[in-house]
C-alpha positions as a Markdown table, in Angstrom:
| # | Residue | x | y | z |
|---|---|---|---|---|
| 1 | Unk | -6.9 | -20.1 | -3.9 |
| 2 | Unk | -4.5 | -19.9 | -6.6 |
| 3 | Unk | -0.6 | -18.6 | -5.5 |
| 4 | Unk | -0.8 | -14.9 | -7.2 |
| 5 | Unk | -4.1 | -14.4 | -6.1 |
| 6 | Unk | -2.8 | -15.3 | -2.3 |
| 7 | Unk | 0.2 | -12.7 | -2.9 |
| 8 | Unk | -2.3 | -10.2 | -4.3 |
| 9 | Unk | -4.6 | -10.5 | -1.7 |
| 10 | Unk | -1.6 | -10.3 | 1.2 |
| 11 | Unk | -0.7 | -6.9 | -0.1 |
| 12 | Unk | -3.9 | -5.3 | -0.3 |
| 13 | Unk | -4.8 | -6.1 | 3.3 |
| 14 | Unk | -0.9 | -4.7 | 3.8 |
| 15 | Unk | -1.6 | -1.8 | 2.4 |
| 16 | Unk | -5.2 | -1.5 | 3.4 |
| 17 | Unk | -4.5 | -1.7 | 7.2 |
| 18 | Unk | -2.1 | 0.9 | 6.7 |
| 19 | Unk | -4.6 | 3.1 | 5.4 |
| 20 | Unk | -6.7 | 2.1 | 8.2 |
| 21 | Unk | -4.5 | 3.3 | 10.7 |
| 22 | Unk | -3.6 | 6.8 | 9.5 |
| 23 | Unk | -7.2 | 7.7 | 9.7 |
| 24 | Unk | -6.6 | 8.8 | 13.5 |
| 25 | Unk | -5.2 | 12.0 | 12.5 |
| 26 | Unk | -6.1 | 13.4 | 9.1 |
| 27 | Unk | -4.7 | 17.1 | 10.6 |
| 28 | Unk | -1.0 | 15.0 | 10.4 |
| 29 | Unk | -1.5 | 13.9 | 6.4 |
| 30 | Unk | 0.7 | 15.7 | 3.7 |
| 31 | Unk | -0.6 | 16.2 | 0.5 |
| 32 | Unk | 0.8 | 16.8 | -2.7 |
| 33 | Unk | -0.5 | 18.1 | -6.3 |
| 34 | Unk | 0.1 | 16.0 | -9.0 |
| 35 | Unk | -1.6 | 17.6 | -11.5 |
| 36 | Unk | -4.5 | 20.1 | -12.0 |
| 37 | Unk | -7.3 | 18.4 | -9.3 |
| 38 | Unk | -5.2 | 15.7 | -8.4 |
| 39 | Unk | -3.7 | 15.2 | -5.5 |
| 40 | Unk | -1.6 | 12.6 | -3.5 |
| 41 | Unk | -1.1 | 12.0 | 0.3 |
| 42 | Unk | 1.4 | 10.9 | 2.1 |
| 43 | Unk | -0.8 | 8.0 | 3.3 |
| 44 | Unk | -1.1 | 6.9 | -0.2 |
| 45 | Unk | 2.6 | 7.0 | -0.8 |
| 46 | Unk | 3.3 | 4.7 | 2.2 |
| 47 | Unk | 0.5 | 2.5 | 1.7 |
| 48 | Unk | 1.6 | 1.6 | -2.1 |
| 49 | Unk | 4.9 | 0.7 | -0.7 |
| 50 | Unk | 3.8 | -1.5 | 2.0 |
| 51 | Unk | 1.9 | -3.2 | -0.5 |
| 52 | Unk | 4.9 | -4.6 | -2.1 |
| 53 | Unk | 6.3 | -7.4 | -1.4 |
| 54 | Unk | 9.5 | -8.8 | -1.2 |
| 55 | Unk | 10.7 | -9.7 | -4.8 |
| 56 | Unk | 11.1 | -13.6 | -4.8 |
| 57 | Unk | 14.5 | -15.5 | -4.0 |
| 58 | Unk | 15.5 | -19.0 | -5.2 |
| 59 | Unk | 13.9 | -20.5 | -2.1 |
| 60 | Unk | 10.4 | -19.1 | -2.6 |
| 61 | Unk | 7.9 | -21.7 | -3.2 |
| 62 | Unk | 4.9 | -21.2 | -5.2 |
């Protein structure tokens, strides 16, 4: 598989097992309006920023 699509792929399952495990207790989520019928959680807040990685140093390899 090519080298961004590896990265991509590393993230979402990050981000996707972090999703995975806040479902044990929904009564625990906060949740925010962002605009008029459209909200944000607090799981979704978390899980975007467990999906990024680590911005490359001079030693990464691609």
């Amino acid at each position: 598989m090519q080298p961004m699509a590896n990265i991509a792929l590393r993230a979402a399952r990050r981000a996707g097992d972090f999703i995975a495990q806040s479902f044990d207790r929904p009564d625990e989520r906060i949740i925010e309006t962002k605009a008029l019928n459209d909200f944000v959680s607090d799981v979704d807040k978390d899980a975007e920023s467990s999906a990024r990685l680590k911005p490359p140093t001079a030693t990464t390899r691609f």
